[in-house]
GUVEXVO-178932 format. One record per residue (C-alpha): residue number from 1; residue in one letter; y, x, z. Coordinates in steps of 0.05 Angstrom, whole numbers, plus 5000, padded with zeros to 4 digits. Layout:
N
+-----+----+------+------+------+
!   i ! aa !   c2 !   c1 !   c3 !
+-----+----+------+------+------+
! NUM !  A !    Y !    X !    Z !
...
+-----+----+------+------+------+
END
This chain:
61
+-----+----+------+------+------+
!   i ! aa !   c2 !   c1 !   c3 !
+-----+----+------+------+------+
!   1 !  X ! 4804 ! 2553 ! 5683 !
!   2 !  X ! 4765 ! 2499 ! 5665 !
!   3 !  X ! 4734 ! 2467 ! 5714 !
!   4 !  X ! 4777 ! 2414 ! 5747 !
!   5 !  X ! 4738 ! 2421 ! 5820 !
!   6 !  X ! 4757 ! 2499 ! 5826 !
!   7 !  X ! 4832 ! 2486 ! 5796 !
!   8 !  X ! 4833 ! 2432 ! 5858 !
!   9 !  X ! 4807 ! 2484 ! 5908 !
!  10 !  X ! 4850 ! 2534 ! 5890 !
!  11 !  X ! 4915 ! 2496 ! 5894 !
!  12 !  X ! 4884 ! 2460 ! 5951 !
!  13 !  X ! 4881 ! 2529 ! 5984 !
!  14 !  X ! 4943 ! 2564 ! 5958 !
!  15 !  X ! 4980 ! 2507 ! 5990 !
!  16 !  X ! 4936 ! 2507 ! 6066 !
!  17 !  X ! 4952 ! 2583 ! 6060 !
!  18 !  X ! 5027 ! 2575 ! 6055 !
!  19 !  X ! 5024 ! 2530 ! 6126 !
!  20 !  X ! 4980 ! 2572 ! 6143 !
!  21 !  X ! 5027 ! 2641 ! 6143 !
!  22 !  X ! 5084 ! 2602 ! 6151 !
!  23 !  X ! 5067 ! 2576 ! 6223 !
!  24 !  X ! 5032 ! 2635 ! 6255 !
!  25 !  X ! 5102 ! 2664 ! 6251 !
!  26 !  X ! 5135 ! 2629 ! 6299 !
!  27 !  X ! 5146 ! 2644 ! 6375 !
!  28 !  X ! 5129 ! 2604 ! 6425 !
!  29 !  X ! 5192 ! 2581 ! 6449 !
!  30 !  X ! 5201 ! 2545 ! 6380 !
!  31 !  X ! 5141 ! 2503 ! 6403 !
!  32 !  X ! 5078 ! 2493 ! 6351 !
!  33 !  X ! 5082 ! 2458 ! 6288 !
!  34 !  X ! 5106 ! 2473 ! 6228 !
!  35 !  X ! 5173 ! 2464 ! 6195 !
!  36 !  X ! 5197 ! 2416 ! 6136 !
!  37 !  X ! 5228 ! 2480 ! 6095 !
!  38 !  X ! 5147 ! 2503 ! 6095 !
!  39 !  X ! 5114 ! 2440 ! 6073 !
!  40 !  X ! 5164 ! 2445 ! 6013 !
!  41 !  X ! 5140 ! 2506 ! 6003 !
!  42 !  X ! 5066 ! 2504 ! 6009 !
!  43 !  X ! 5077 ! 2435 ! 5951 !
!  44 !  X ! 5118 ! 2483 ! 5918 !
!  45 !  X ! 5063 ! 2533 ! 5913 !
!  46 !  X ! 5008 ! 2490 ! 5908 !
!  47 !  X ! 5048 ! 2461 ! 5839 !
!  48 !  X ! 5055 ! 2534 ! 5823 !
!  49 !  X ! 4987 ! 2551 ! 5821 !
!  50 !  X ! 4964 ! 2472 ! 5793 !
!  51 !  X ! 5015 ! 2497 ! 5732 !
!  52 !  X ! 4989 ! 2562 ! 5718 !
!  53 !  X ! 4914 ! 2540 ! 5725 !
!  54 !  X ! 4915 ! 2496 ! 5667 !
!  55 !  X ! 4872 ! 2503 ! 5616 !
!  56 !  X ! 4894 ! 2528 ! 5548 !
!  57 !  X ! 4897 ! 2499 ! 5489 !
!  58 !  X ! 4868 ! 2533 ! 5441 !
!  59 !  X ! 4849 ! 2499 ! 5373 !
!  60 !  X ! 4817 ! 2533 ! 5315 !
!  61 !  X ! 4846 ! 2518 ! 5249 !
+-----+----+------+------+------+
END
């Protein structure tokens, strides 16, 4: 991927859709919000995908 702007958006969103999932999921009683175990791992995704987005190197000899 090599436009910077899309690689952005895409970890941008990889990381609101790990809140995302990981607070619809919880009852009322717990009371809204969302926990500290999934904003580690909404950055932990959004890293994930930032990684594995990168653009390759790939030099002609």
């Amino acid at each position: 991927m090599k436009d910077r702007g899309l690689r952005t958006f895409v970890t941008v969103l990889a990381g609101l859709a790990v809140i995302y999932f990981g607070s619809a999921g919880r009852s009322p009683e717990e009371g809204r919000g969302i926990s500290g175990g999934v904003v580690v791992l909404a950055l932990l995704a959004a890293l994930g995908v930032w990684y594995l987005t990168r653009p390759g190197d790939k030099t002609v000899k």
